[in-house]
C-alpha positions as CSV (number, residue, x, y, z in Angstrom):
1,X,16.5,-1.3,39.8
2,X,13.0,-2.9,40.1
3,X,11.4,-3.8,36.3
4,X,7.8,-4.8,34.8
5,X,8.1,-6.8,32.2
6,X,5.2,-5.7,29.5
7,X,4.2,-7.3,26.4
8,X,1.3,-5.2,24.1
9,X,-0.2,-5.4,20.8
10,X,-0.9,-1.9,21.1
11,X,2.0,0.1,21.7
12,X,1.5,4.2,22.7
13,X,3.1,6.1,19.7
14,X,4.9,8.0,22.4
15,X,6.4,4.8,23.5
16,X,7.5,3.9,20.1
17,X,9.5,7.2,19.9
18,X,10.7,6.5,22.7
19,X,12.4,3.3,21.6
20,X,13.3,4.7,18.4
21,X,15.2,7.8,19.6
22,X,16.8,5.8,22.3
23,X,18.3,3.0,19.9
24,X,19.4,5.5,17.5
25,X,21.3,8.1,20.4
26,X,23.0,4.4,21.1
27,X,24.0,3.8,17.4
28,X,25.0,6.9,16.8
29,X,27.7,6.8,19.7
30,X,28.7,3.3,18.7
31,X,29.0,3.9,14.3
32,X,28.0,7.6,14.5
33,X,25.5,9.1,12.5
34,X,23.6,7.2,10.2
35,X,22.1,10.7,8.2
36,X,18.7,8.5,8.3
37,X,16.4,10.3,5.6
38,X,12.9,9.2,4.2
39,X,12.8,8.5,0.4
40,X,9.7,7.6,-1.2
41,X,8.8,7.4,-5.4
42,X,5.3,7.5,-6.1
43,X,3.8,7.0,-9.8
44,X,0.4,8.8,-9.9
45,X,-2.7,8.4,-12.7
46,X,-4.0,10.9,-14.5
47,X,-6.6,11.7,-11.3
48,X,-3.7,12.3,-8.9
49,X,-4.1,8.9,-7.2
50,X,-1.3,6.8,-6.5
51,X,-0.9,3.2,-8.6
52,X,2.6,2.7,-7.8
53,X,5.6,3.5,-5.2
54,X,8.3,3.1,-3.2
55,X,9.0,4.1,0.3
56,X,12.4,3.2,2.4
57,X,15.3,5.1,3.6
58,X,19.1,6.0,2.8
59,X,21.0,5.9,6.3
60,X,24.9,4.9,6.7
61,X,25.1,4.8,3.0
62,X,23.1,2.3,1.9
63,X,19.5,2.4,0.6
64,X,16.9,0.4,1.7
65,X,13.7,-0.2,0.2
66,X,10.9,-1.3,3.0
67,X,8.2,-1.0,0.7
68,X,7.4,-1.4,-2.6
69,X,3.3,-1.8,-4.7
70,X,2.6,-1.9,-8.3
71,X,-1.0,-1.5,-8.5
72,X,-1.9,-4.8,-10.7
73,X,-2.9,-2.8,-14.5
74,X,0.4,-1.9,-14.2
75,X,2.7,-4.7,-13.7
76,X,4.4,-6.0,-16.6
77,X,5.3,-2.8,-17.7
78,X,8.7,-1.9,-16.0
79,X,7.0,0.1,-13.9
80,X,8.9,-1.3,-10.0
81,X,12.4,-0.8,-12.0
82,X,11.6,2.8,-13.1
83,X,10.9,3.4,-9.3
84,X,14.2,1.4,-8.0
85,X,16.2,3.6,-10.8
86,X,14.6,6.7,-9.8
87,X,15.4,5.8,-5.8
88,X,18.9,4.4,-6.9
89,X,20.1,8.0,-8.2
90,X,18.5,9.8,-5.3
91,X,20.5,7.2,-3.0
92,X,23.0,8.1,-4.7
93,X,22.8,11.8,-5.3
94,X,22.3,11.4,-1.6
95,X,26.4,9.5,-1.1
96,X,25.4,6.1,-0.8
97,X,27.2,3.1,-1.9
98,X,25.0,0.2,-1.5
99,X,20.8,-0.8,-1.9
100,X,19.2,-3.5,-0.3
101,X,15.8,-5.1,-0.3
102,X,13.6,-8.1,0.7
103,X,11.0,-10.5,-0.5
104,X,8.7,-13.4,-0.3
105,X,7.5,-13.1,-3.3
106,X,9.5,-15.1,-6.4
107,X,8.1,-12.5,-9.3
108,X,9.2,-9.4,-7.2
109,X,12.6,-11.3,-6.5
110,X,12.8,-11.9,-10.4
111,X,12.5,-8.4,-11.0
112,X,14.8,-7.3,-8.5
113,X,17.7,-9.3,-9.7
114,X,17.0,-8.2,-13.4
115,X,17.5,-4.6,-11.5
116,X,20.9,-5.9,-10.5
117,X,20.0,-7.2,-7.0
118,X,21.6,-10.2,-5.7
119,X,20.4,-12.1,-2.7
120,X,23.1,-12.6,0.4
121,X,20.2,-14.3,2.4
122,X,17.0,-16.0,3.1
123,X,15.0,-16.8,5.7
124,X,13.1,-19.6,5.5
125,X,9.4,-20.7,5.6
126,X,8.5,-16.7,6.2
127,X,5.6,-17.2,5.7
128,X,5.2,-20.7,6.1
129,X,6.0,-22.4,2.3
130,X,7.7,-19.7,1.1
131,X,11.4,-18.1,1.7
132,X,12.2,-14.3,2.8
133,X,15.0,-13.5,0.0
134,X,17.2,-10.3,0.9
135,X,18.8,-8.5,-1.9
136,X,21.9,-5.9,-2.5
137,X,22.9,-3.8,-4.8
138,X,26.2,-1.8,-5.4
139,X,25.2,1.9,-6.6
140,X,27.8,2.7,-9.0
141,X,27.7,6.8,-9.0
């Protein structure tokens, strides 16, 4: 088999898809399904518009939070651990066992481990000065 080796900052969506459906028909046969479903917990002004949220995924039961923003009038105010509780029962409403999340930043990995969250790795200087902390969590149901 003859191959082209191609590097892009601009991946085709279509190619992406691609990828993803592959590597997941591959894990599935190794681990089987992973039941992969989107979670997000938004917190919303009075105007509708979003100040706050969490988006991530439950899949081979364990939560993972990719993303989580705390729009800055509302920090301090227990806002990011209403939103992990709130994606903590769904995770486990939805059979999972475990949470997990990252971080570079020391008052988001504060908070987390005042959620519960305790790191089992880093990865340092990412970005440069700074240490990518990753964090778990037992769900209890």
């Amino acid at each position: 088999m003859k191959t082209n080796l191609e590097i892009t900052a601009e991946p085709m969506p279509r190619d992406l898809a691609f990828l993803g459906e592959s590597l997941t028909a591959f894990n599935d046969a190794d681990v089987g399904a992973s039941g992969r479903k989107p979670i997000a917990v938004f917190v919303r002004d009075e105007h509708g518009v979003i100040v706050a949220g969490i988006s991530g995924y439950t899949a081979w039961g364990w939560l993972y939070v990719q993303w989580l923003w705390v729009d800055e009038r509302l920090r301090g105010r227990r806002t990011a651990a209403g939103m992990l509780d709130a994606a903590e029962r769904e995770a486990i409403a939805r059979g999972c066992h475990g949470a997990w999340i990252d971080t570079f930043n020391p008052i988001a990995e504060k908070v987390y481990r005042r959620q519960g969250y305790e790191p089992f790795g880093s990865l340092p200087d990412f970005p440069i000065g700074r240490s990518r902390i990753f964090l778990q969590k037992k769900l209890q149901p």
